[in-house]
C-alpha positions as CSV (number, residue, x, y, z in Angstrom):
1,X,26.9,-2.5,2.8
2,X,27.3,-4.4,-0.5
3,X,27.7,-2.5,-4.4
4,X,25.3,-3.3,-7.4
5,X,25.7,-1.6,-10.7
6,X,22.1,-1.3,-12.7
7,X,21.6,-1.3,-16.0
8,X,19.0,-0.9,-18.1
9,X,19.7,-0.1,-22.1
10,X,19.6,3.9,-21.4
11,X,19.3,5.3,-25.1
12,X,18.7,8.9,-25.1
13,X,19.1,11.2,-27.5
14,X,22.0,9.3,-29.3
15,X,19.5,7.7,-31.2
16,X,19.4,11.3,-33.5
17,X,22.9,10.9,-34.4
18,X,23.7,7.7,-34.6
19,X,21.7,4.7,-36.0
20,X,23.6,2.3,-33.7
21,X,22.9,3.8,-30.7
22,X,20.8,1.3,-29.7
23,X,23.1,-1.6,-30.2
24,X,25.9,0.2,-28.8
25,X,24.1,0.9,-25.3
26,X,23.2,-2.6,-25.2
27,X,26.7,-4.0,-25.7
28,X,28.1,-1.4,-23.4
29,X,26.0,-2.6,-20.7
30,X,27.3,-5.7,-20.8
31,X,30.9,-4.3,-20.6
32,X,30.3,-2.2,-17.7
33,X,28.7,-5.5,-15.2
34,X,31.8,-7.3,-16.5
35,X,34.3,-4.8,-15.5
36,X,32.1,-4.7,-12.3
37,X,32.9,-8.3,-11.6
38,X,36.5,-7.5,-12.0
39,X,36.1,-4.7,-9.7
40,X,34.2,-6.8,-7.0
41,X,30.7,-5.4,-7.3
42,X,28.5,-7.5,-5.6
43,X,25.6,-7.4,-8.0
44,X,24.4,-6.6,-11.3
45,X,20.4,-5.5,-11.7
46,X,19.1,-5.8,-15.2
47,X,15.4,-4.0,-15.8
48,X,12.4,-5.5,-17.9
49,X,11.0,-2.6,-19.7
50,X,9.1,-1.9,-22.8
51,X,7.7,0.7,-24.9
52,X,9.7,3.2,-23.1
53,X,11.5,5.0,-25.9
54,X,14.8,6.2,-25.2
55,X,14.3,5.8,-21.4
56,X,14.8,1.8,-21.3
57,X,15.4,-0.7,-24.5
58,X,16.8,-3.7,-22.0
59,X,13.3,-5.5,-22.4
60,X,14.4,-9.2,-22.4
61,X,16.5,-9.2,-19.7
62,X,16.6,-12.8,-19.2
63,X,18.7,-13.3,-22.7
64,X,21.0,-10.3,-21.5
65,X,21.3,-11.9,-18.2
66,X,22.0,-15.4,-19.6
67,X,25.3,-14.1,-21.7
68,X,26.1,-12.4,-18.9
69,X,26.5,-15.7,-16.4
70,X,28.7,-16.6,-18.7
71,X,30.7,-13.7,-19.0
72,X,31.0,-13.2,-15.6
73,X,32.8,-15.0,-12.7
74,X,31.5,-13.8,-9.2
75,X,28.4,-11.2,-10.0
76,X,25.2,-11.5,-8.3
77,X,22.8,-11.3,-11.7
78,X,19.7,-10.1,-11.2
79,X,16.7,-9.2,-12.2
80,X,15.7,-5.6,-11.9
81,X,12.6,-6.8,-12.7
82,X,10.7,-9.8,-14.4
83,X,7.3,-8.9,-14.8
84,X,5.3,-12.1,-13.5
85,X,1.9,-10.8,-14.3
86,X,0.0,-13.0,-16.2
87,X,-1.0,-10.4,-19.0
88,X,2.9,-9.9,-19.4
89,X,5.0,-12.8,-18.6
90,X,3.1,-16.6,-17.6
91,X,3.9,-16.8,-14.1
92,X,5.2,-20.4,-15.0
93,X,7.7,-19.2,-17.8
94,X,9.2,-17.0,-15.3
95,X,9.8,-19.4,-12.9
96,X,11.5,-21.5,-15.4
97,X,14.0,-18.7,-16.4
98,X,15.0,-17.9,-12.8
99,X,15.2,-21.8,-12.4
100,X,17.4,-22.0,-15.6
101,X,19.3,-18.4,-14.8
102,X,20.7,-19.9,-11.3
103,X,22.0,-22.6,-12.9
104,X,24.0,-21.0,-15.9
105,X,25.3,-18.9,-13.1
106,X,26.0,-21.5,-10.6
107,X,23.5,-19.8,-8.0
108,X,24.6,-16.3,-8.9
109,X,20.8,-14.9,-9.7
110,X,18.6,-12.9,-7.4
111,X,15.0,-13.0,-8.3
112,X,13.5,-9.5,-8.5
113,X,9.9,-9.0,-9.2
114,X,7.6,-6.1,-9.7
115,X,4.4,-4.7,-11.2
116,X,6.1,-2.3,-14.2
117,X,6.9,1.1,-14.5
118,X,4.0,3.1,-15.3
119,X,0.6,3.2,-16.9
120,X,2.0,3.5,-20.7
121,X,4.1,0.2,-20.2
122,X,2.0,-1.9,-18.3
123,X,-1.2,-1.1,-19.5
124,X,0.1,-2.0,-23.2
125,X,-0.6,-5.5,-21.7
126,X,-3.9,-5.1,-20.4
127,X,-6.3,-3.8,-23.4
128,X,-9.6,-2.2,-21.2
129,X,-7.9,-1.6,-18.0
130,X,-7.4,2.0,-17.0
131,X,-6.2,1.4,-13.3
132,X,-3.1,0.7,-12.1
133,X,-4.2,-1.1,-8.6
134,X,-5.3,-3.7,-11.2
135,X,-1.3,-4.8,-11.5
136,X,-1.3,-5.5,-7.5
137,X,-4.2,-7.4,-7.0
138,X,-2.3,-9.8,-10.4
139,X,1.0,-9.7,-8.4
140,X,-0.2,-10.7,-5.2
141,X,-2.1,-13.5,-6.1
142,X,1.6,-15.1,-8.1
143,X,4.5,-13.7,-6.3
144,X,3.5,-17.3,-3.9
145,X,3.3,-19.5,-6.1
146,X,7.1,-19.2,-7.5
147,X,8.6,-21.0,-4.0
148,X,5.9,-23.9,-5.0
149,X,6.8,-24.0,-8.9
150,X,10.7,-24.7,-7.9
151,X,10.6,-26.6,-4.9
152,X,7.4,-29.0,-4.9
153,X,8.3,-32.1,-7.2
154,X,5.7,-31.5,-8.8
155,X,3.8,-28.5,-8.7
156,X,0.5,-28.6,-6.9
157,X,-1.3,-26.4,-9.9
158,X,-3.0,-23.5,-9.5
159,X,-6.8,-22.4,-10.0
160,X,-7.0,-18.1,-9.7
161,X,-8.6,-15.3,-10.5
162,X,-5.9,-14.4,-13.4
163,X,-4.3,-17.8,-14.0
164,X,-4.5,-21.0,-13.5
165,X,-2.7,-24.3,-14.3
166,X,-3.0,-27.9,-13.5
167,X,-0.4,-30.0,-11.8
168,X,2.6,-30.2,-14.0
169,X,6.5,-31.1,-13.1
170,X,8.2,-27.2,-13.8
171,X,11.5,-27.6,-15.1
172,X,14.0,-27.2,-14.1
173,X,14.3,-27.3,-10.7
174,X,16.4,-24.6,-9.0
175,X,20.4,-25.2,-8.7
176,X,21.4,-26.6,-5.4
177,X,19.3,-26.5,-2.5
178,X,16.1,-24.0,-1.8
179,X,15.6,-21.4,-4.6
180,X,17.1,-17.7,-5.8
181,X,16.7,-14.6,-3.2
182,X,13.2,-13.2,-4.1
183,X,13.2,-9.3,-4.2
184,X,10.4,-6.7,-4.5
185,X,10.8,-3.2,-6.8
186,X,9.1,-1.0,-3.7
187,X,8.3,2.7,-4.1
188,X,5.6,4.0,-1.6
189,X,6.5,3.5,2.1
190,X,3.1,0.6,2.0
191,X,4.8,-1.4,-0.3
192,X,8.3,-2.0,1.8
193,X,5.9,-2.9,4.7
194,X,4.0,-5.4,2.4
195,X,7.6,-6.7,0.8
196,X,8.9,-7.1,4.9
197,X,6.1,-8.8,5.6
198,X,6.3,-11.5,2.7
199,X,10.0,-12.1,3.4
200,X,11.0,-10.1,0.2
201,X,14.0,-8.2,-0.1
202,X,13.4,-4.3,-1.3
203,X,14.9,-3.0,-5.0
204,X,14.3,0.9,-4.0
205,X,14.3,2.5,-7.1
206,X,12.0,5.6,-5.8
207,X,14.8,6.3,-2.6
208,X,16.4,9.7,-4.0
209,X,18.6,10.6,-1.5
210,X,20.2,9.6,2.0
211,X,17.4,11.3,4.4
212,X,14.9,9.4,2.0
213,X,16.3,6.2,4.1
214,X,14.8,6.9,7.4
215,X,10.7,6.3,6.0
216,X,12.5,3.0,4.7
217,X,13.8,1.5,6.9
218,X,10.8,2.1,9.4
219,X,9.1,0.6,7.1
220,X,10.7,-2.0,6.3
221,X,13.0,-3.2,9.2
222,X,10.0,-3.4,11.6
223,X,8.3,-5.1,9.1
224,X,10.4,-8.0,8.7
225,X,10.6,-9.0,12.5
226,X,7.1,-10.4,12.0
227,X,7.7,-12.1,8.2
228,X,6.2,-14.5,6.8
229,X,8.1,-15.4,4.1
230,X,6.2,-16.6,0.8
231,X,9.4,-18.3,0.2
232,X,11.8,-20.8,1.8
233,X,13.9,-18.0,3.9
234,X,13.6,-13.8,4.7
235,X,15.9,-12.0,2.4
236,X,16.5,-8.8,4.7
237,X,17.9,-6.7,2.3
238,X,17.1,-3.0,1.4
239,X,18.4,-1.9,-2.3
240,X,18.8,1.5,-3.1
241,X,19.9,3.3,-6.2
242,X,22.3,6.5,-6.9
243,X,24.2,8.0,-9.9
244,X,27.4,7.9,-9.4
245,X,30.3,9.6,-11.1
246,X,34.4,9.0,-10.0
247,X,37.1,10.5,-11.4
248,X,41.1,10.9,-10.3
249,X,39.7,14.9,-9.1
250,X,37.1,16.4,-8.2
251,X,36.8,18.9,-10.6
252,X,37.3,16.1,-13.6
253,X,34.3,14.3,-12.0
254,X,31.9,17.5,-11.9
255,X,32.8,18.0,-15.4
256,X,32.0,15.0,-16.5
257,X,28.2,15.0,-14.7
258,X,28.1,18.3,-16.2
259,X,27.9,16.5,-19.5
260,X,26.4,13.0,-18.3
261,X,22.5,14.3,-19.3
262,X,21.2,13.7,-16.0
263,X,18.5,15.9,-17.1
264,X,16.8,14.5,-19.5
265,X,17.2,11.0,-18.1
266,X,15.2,12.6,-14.7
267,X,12.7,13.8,-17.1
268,X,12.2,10.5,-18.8
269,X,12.0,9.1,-15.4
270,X,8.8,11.1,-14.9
271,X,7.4,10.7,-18.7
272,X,7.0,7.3,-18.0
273,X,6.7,6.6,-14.3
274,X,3.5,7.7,-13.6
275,X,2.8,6.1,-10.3
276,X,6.1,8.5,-8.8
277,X,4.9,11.2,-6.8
278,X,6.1,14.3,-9.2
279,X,8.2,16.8,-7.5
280,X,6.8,20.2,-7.1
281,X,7.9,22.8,-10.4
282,X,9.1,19.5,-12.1
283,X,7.9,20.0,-16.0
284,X,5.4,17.9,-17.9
285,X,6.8,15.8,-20.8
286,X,7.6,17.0,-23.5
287,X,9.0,20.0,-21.3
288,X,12.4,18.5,-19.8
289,X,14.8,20.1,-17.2
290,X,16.9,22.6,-18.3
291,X,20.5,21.1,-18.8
292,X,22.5,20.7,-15.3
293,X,26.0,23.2,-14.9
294,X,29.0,22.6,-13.0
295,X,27.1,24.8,-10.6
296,X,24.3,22.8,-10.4
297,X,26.1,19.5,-10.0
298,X,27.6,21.0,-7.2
299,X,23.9,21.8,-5.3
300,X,23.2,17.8,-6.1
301,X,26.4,16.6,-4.5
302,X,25.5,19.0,-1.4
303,X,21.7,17.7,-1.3
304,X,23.3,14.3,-1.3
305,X,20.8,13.6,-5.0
306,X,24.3,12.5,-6.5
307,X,27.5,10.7,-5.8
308,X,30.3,12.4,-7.4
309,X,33.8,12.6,-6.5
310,X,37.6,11.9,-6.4
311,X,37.7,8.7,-4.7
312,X,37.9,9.7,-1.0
313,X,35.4,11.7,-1.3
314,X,33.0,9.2,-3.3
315,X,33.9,6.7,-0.3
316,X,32.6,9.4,2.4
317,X,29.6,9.7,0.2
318,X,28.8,5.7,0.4
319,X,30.0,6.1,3.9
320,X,26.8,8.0,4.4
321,X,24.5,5.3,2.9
322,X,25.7,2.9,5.1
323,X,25.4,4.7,7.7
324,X,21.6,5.5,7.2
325,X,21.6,1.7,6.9
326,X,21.0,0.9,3.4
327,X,22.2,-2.6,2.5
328,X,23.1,-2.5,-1.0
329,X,24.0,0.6,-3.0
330,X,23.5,0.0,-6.6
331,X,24.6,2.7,-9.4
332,X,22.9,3.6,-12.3
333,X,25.2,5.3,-14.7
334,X,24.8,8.4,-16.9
335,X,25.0,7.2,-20.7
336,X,25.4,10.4,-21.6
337,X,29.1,10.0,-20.1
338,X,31.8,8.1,-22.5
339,X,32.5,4.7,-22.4
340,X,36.0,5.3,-20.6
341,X,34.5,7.3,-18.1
342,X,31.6,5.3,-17.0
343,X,34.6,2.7,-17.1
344,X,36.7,4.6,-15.0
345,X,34.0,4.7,-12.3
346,X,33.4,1.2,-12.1
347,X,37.3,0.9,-11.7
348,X,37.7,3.6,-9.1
349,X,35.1,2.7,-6.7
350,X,36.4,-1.1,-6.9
351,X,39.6,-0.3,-6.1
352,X,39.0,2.7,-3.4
353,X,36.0,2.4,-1.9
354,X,34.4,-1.6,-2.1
355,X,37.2,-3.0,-0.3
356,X,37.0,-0.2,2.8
357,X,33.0,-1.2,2.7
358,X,31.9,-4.3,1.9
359,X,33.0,-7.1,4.7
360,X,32.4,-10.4,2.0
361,X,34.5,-10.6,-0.4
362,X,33.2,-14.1,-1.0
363,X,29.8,-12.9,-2.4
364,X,28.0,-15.6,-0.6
365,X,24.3,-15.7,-1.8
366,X,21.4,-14.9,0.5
367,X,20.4,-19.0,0.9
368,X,23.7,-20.0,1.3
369,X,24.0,-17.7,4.4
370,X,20.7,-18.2,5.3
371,X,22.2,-22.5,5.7
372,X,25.3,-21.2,7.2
């Protein structure tokens, strides 16, 4: 199993205190995925979100991406998503910046795609449309076409129902041979299917906790036996997502979630993600959670909802994860923790628990194994 860190300019409530707060969470970010390269994280997701106040402010991912190639040495960058639908992004602009991306990071990004977080984001786009199923019908017809863009000499041109374009050269080309691993931001069990089936690897954003892995992987793995790939290779590769929190003690660490506002960050989780199924009891925006405990922390560690630890036990934790079979455990972190903290976690888990997991060091990328 391989370690991502995600990011995706988490604001919060800071914003009421301090008129920086947005610049500060921004430039923070970048700190943490370069600390994670130094601690031998594998990847680095960056999301594509707007209009979601406090929840994300990391909307042009590609720029934040781009300083990070250089910044960085051995980091997978990706992206956690680009929006290719026609309304939000031209289908042929994002191929361009994926094209341009793996070069500035020598081969380094992973193309992740998806159709947006909710209703409130999306729909911004798409003056007159009300449903969401409007996004899929968009996505499928492009999420083909990128493979053509990068790798036909010059690009065929395409006549649809959303867009269209006549032959033209897209530059540039991709670096080195083939084309980025293609990704799919999956939530209901259908949609890891449909990704399987295309060759797509899964970002699993909606998998909560480690029994959530069994639906997946059904899903998914029998999925991909029979794929055919819209690209030029299968990227079998299930991503899942967990806060995680790792101090030198246990009790340091529970203190620290205990002030991390993972409560309010699950409530703007479900202000804006409309297409989630909402838990049973959980409250309607503006209602939020009530603030978590030490206590509470405690019930989320035991329901296996959150990775938090001293670093043996945050290892047995991941242990579990890989044994359910996830491929890639990526880590959202709590911005309501400190800068050293959130630091210290990075730190930690590169020092105790990557090295005991993760079997390539080298960081290989999917296309380059795929040719080996």
């Amino acid at each position: 199993m391989e370690f991502g860190l995600f990011v995706q300019g988490y604001v919060g409530k800071r914003a009421e205190t301090d008129p920086l707060a947005e610049h500060k969470a921004l430039m923070e970010e970048t700190e943490y995925v370069i600390q994670a390269d130094r601690s031998g994280f594998k990847y680095a997701w960056a999301s594509e979100h707007h209009f979601l106040e406090e929840y994300s402010h990391l909307s042009a991912n590609d720029v934040f991406l781009g300083y990070l190639a250089h910044a960085t040495e051995r980091i997978h960058l990706g992206s956690g998503i680009f929006n290719p639908l026609a309304q939000v992004n031209h289908p042929v602009k994002v191929a361009e910046k994926v094209a341009m991306l793996d070069h500035l990071s020598e081969g380094r990004h992973e193309f992740g795609s998806g159709r947006g977080a909710g209703s409130h984001e999306i729909l911004g786009f798409m003056p007159g449309i009300t449903d969401m199923n409007f996004t899929k019908e968009v996505w499928e017809e492009t999420i083909a076409e990128f493979p053509k863009m990068w790798l036909q000499e010059e690009y065929q041109g395409f006549q649809g129902k959303h867009w269209s374009l006549p032959p033209r050269k897209i530059l540039p080309k991709p670096y080195g041979k083939s084309h980025p691993a293609m990704w799919y931001a999956a939530g209901s069990p259908s949609s890891y299917a449909m990704a399987a089936k295309k060759g797509l690897g899964v970002l699993g954003f909606s998998v909560q906790k480690v029994s959530d892995m069994e639906w997946v992987l059904e899903q998914y793995k029998g999925a991909i036996k029979d794929a055919e790939p819209v690209g030029d290779y299968v990227n079998d590769n299930v991503m899942v997502t967990s806060t995680a929190i790792c101090a030198p003690t246990h009790a340091e660490a529970v203190r620290i979630a205990a002030q991390g506002g993972l409560n309010y960050l699950q409530s703007l989780v479900f202000r804006y993600h409309d297409t989630f199924p909402r838990p049973e009891g959980f409250p309607v925006w503006p209602e939020t959670l009530p603030e978590f405990n030490e206590e509470i922390v405690e019930l989320l560690i035991a329901e296996e909802l959150l990775i938090c630890g001293d670093p043996d036990e945050v290892l047995a934790q991941c242990r579990r994860w890989e044994q359910a079979g996830a491929d890639q455990l990526s880590f959202g972190l709590p911005i309501g923790i400190s800068k050293a903290d959130t630091l210290q976690t990075i730190r930690l888990v590169g020092e105790h628990v990557i090295p005991r997991i993760d079997t390539d060091p080298v960081h290989r990328t999917t296309r380059f194994r795929q040719a080996a």
